[in-house]
C-alpha positions in Angstrom: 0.0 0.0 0.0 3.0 2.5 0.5 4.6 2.0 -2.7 1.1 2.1 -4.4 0.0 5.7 -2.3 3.9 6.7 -3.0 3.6 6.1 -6.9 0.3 8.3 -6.8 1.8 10.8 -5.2 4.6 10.9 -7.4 2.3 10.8 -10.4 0.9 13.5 -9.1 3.6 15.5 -8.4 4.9 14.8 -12.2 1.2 16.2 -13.9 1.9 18.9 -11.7 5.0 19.7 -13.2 3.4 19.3 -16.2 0.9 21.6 -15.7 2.8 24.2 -14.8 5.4 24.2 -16.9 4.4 27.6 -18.7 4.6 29.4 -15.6 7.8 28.3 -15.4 8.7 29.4 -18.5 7.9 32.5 -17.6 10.2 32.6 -15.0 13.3 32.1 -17.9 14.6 35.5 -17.2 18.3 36.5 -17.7 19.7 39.7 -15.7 20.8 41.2 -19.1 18.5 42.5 -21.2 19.9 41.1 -24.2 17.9 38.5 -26.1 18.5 34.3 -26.2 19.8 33.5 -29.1 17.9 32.5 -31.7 16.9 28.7 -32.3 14.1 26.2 -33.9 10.4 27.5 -32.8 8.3 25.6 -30.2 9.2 23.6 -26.5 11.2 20.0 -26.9 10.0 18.8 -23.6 8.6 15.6 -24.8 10.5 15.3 -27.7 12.5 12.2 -26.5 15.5 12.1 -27.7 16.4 15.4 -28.7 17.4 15.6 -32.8 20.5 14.0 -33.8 24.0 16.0 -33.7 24.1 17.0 -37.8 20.6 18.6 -37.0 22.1 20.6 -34.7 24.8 21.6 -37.0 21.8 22.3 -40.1 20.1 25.1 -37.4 23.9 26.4 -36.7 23.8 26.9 -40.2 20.0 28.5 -40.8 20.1 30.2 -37.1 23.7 31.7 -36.5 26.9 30.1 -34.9 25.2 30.0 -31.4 21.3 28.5 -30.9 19.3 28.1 -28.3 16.3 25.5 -27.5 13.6 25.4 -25.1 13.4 22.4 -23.4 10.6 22.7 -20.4 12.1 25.0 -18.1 15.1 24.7 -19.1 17.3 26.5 -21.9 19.7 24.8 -23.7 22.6 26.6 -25.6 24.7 25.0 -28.5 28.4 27.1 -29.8 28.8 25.7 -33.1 31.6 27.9 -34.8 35.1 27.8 -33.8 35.6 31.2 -32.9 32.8 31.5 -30.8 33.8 28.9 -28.5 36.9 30.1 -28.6 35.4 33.0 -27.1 32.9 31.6 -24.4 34.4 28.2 -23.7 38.1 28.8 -23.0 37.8 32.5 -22.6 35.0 32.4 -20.1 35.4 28.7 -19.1 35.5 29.5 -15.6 31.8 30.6 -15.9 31.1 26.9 -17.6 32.6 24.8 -15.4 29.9 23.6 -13.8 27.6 20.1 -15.0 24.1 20.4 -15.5 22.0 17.8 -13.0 22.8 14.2 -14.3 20.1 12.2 -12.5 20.6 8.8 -14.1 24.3 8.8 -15.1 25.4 11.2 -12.1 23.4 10.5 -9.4 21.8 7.0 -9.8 24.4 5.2 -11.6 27.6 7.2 -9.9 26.1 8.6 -6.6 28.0 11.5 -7.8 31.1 10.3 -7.9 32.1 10.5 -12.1 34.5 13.4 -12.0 33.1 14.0 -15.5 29.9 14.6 -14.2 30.9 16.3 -11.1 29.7 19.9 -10.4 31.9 22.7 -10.0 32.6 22.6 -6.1 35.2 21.4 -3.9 35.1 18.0 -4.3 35.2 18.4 -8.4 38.3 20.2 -7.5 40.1 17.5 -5.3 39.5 14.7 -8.4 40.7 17.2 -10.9 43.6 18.4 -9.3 44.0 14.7 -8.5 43.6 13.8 -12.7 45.8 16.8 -13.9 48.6 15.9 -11.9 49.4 12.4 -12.5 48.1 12.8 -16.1 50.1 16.0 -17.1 52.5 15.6 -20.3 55.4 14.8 -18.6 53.9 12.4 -16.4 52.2 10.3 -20.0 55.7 9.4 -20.3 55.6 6.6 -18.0 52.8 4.8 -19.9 55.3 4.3 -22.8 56.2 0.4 -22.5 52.8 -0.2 -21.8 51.3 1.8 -25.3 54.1 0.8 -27.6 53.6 -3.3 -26.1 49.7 -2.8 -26.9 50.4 -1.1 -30.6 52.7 -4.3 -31.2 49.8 -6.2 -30.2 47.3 -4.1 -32.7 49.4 -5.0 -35.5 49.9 -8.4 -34.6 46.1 -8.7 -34.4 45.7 -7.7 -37.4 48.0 -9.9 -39.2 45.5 -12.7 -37.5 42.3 -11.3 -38.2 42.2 -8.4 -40.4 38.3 -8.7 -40.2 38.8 -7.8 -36.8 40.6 -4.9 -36.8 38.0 -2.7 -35.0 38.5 -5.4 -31.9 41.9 -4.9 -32.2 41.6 -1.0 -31.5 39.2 -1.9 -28.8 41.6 -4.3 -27.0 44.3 -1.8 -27.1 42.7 0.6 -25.1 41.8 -2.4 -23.0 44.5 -4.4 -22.8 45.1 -3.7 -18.8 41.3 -4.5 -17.8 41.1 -8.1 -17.4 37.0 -7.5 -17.7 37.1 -6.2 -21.3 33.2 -7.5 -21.9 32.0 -5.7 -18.3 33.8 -2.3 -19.2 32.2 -2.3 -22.5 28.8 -3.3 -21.1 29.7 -0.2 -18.7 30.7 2.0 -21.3 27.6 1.0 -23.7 25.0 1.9 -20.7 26.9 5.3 -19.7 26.4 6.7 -22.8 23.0 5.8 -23.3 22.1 7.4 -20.6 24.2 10.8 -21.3 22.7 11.4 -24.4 20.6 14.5 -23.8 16.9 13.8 -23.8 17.5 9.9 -23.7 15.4 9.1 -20.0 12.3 11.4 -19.0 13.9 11.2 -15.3 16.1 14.0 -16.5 13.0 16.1 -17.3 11.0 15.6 -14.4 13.8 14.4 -11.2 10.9 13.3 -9.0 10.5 10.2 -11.3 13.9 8.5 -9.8 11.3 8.3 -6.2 8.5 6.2 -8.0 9.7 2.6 -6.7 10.8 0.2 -9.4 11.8 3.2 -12.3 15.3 2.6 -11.0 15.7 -1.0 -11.3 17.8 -1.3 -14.2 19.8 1.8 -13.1 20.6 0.2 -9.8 21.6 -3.1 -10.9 24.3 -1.2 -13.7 25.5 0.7 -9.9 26.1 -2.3 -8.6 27.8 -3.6 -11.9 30.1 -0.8 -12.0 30.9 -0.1 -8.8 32.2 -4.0 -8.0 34.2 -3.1 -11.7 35.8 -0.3 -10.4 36.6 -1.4 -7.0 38.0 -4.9 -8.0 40.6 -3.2 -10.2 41.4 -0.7 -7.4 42.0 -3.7 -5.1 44.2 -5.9 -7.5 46.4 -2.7 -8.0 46.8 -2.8 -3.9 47.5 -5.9 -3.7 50.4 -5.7 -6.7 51.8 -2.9 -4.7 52.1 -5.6 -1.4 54.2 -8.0 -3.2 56.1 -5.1 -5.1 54.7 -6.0 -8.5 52.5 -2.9 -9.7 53.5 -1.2 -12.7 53.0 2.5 -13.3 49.0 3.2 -13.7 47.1 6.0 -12.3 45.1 3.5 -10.1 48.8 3.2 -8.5 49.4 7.3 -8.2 46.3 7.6 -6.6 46.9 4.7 -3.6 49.9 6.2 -3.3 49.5 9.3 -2.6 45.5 9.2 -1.2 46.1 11.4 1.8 47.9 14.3 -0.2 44.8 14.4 -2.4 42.4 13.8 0.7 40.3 11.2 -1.2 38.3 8.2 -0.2 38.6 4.9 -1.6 35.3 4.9 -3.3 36.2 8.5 -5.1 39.9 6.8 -6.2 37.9 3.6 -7.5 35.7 5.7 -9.5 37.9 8.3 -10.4 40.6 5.7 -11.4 37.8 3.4 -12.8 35.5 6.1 -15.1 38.7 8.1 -16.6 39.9 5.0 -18.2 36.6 4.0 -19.6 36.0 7.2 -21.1 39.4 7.2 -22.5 40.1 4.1 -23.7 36.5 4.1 -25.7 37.4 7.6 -27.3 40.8 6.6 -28.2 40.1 3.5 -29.5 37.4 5.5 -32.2 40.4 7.8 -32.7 42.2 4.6 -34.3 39.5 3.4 -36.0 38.7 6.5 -37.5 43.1 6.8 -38.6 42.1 3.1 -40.3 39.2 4.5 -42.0 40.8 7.5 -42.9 43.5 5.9 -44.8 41.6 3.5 -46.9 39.2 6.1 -48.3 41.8 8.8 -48.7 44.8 6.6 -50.5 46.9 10.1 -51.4 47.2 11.2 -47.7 47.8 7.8 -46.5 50.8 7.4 -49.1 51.9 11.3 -47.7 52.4 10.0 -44.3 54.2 6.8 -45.6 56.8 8.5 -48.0 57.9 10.5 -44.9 57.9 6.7 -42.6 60.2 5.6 -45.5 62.7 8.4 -45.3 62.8 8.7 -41.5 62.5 5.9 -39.9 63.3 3.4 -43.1 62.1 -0.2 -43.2 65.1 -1.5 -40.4 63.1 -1.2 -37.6 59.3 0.3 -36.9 58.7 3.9 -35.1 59.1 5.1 -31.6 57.9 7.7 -29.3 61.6 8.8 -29.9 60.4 10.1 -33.7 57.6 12.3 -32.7 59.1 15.5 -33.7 60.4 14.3 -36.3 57.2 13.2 -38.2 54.9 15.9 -38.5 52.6 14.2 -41.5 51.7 11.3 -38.7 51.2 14.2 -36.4 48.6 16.1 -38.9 47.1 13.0 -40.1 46.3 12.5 -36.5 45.1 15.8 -36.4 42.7 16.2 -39.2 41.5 12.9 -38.5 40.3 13.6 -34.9 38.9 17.2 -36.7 36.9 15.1 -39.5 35.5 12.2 -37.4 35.0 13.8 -34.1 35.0 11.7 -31.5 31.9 13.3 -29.4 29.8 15.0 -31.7 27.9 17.3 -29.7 30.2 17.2 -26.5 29.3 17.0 -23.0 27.0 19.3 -21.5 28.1 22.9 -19.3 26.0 24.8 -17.2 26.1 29.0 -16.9 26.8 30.0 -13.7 25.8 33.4 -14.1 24.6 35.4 -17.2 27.2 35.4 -20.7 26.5 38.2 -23.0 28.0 37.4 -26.0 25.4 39.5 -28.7 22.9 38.1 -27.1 22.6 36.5 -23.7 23.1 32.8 -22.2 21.5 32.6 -19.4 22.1 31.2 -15.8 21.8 27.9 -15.5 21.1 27.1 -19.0 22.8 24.1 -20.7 25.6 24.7 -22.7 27.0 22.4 -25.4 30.4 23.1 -27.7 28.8 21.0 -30.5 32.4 19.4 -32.0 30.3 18.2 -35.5 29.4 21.8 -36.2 32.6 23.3 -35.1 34.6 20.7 -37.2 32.5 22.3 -40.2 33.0 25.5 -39.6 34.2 26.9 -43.2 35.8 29.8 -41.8 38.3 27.9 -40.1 38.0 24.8 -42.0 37.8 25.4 -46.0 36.3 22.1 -47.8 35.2 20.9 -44.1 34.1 17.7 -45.3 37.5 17.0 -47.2 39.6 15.1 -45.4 42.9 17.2 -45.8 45.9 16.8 -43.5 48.1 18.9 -45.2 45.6 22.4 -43.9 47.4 21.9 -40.4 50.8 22.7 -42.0 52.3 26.5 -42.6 54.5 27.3 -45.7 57.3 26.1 -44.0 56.1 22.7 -43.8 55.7 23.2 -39.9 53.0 22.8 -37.5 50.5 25.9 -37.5 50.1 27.5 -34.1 47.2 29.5 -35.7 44.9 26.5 -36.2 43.2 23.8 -33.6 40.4 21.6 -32.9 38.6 20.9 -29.3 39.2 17.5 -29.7 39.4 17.4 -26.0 36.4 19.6 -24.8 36.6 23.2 -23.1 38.4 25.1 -20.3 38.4 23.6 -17.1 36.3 21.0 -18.5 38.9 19.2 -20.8 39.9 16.0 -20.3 42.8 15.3 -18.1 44.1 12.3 -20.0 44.2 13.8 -23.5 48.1 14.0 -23.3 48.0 10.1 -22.5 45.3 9.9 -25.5 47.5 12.1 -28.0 50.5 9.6 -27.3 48.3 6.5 -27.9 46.7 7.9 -31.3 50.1 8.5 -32.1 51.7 5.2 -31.5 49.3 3.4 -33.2 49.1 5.6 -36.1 52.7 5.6 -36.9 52.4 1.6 -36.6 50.0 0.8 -38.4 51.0 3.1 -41.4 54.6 1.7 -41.1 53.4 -1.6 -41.3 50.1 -1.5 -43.3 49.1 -0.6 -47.1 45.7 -0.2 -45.8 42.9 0.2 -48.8 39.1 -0.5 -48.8 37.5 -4.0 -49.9 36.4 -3.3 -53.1 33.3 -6.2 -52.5 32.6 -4.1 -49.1 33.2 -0.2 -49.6 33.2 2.0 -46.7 30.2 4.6 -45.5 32.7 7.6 -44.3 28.9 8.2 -43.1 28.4 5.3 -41.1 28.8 6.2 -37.3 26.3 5.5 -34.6 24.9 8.8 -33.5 25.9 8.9 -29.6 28.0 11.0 -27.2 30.8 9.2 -28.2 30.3 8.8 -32.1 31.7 5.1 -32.7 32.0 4.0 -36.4 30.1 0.9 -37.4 31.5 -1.7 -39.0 33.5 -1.3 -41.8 35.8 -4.0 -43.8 39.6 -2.9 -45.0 42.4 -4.7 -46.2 46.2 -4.5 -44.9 48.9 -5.3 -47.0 51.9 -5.8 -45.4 54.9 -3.2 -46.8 57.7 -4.5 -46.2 58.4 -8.0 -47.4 55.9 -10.4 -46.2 53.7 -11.2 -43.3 56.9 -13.4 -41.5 59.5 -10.4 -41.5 56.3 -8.3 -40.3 56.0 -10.5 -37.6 59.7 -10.8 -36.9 60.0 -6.9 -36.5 56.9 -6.7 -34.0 58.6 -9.8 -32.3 61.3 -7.7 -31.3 59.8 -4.0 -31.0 59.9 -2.7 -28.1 62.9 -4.5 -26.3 65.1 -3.4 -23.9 62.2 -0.7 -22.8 
């Protein structure tokens, strides 16, 4: 009888909501008299989900380079020209660095623990100063054995199974997870349920009291958490026989008190970077495979350069970096024209922005990465894929061009140096290694990726040709790579 008289009160509370929602429209009032900017007529409460990202980018287009939409009581902003986030997010990203409310994903399935998710406050700070530290540039370094061991491993994966050469990216970003199939169960649910306008409970909070709407929600906590908190605990017990490697998991039980954090916040925060990370890198390298099959001329580019620096006697290094700059703007322009998150993770405006017109406190702002990585003003030929744009006259690097592969301001991912590094590595391999050209029975969709947060290609069929002699001295040369590290 209680959980019958609760769920009526509950409905109850929800039609009132409901009912009321044009009064509380009408309480949408910035400080500044400017106006919101512009956007598609008409309230998207119920449309459930919201439009897809390139719909988004089509109103960028028709509206102006910053749109808004009415969703209930809530506003939600979307920045879709590079300038002008430019201008808001990084120049102003101290008045975006809070989260909008994450009731599924932040406070059912995380209990507020995702640093991702976290709102600005002092616990936010304490896991990102914890984060930025360990993961700085210098610190990446470390990782090295274990990155250029995993690349080996994507390129002897391939020589097995070239059909399987979108595992093989996945596995590299999970090699150190003995629970590959749980973290990508994990990974699958997350960002289902990040997707704005994907659960009504993020509409109307109330919904998450009505017993039974949490089920499913509460049984993925439980999933995650024992995930999380398992690889904490085999990383503490490595470090009692003196056999834990370097890993951020390791940083963090090491130095818990100077970062004043509990075990559940270093199992989370050690446990939802790397998911994140390893699923967005891993599209990066999918999307460097698909990239050079459908674009044969940049892929050759990068090679001619492998063949003159590095030479067919032994396969790259971290140590050749700086001396590679068409693997560094192939990387580049391939994270610029497959995005990995298309519309980007949500901000919220802690006070009023006028920017021409106004965002207002507390609306929801997005940094829409699709429609910034078409932005023709920055970008000519956006949907060309053309590596040779990030290079000056000089055949250098230009300082006068970027991407937000990595999101905004205080908001950007601590791990993208780690990230940059692993793109990298595997890039440099598989081009060194690899003629890689499209099946001509199966051509690729440069169209076909699943419409998410994180924007993962579907399958797609490629051939690799070994370059240098045949598959055996291939192998031999991966046998070896690597040694004495």
């Amino acid at each position: 009888m209680f959980d019958l008289t609760f769920g009526f009160k509950a409905l109850g509370a929800l039609v009132a909501v409901v009912l009321a929602d044009k009064l509380l429209r009408a309480k949408i009032r910035s400080k500044s008299r400017l106006p919101l900017p512009p956007g598609p007529p008409g309230n998207w409460l119920f449309r459930t989900p919201l439009p897809r990202t390139t719909q988004f980018a089509e109103w960028i287009n028709t509206y102006g380079p910053i749109i808004s939409l009415r969703i209930g009581p809530k506003i939600m902003v979307i920045i879709g020209r590079y300038q002008e986030s430019v201008n808001i997010m990084e120049k102003e990203g101290s008045l975006l660095a809070d989260r909008p409310r994450a009731v599924a994903a932040g406070e059912i399935l995380s209990r507020g623990l995702h640093l991702i998710l976290a709102p600005a406050g002092e616990q936010f700070h304490r896991l990102r100063r914890a984060a930025h530290t360990h993961l700085q540039a210098k610190a990446a370094e470390s990782y090295v054995p274990i990155q250029m061991n995993a690349a080996r491993n994507v390129i002897l994966d391939i020589l097995n199974n070239p059909k399987g050469h979108q595992a093989a990216a996945n596995r590299y970003t999970a090699s150190v997870i003995l629970r590959i199939i749980v973290i990508q169960k994990m990974l699958k649910c997350f960002q289902m349920l990040m997707r704005p306008g994907a659960l009504l409970v993020e509409r109307y909070p109330i919904l998450k009291y009505v017993p039974g709407y949490g089920t499913k929600l509460e049984q993925w906590r439980r999933e995650e958490s024992q995930l999380f908190h398992d690889q904490l605990d085999r990383v503490l017990r490595e470090l009692a026989t003196s056999k834990a490697g370097p890993s951020f998991a390791r940083y963090l039980l090491e130095n818990q008190s100077l970062h004043k954090l509990s075990d559940e916040e270093m199992a989370y925060l050690a446990g939802s970077l790397f998911g994140v990370g390893s699923d967005t890198t891993a599209v990066a390298i999918m999307v460097v495979v698909m990239a050079s099959a459908c674009y044969p001329k940049a892929q050759e580019k990068v090679q001619e350069e492998l063949d003159v620096v590095i030479s067919r006697d032994r396969a790259p290094t971290f140590d050749d970096y700086n001396s590679l700059p068409q693997i560094e703007v192939f990387m580049l322009e391939c994270l610029r024209w497959r995005p990995m998150t298309t519309l980007g993770f949500a901000h919220r405006a802690l006070t009023d922005i006028p920017y021409n017109t106004c965002i207002p406190e507390g609306a929801i702002v997005f940094g829409n990465h699709w429609a910034i990585s078409r932005d023709p003003s920055v970008y000519p030929n956006p949907d060309q894929f053309d590596p040779q744009r990030w290079l000056n006259t000089d055949g250098k690097i230009r300082d006068d061009l970027k991407f937000p592969s990595f999101g905004f301001g205080r908001r950007i991912c601590p791990g993208q140096h780690i990230a940059n590094r692993s793109i990298f590595i595997n890039a440099a391999l598989l081009l060194w290694s690899f003629k890689i050209t499209q099946d001509p029975e199966n051509p690729i969709d440069e169209a076909g990726f699943v419409d998410g947060v994180i924007a993962h290609p579907k399958p797609f069929a490629a051939c690799f040709e070994p370059r240098f002699g045949n598959e055996a001295v291939l192998r031999g040369v991966m046998g070896k790579y690597g040694e004495g590290l």
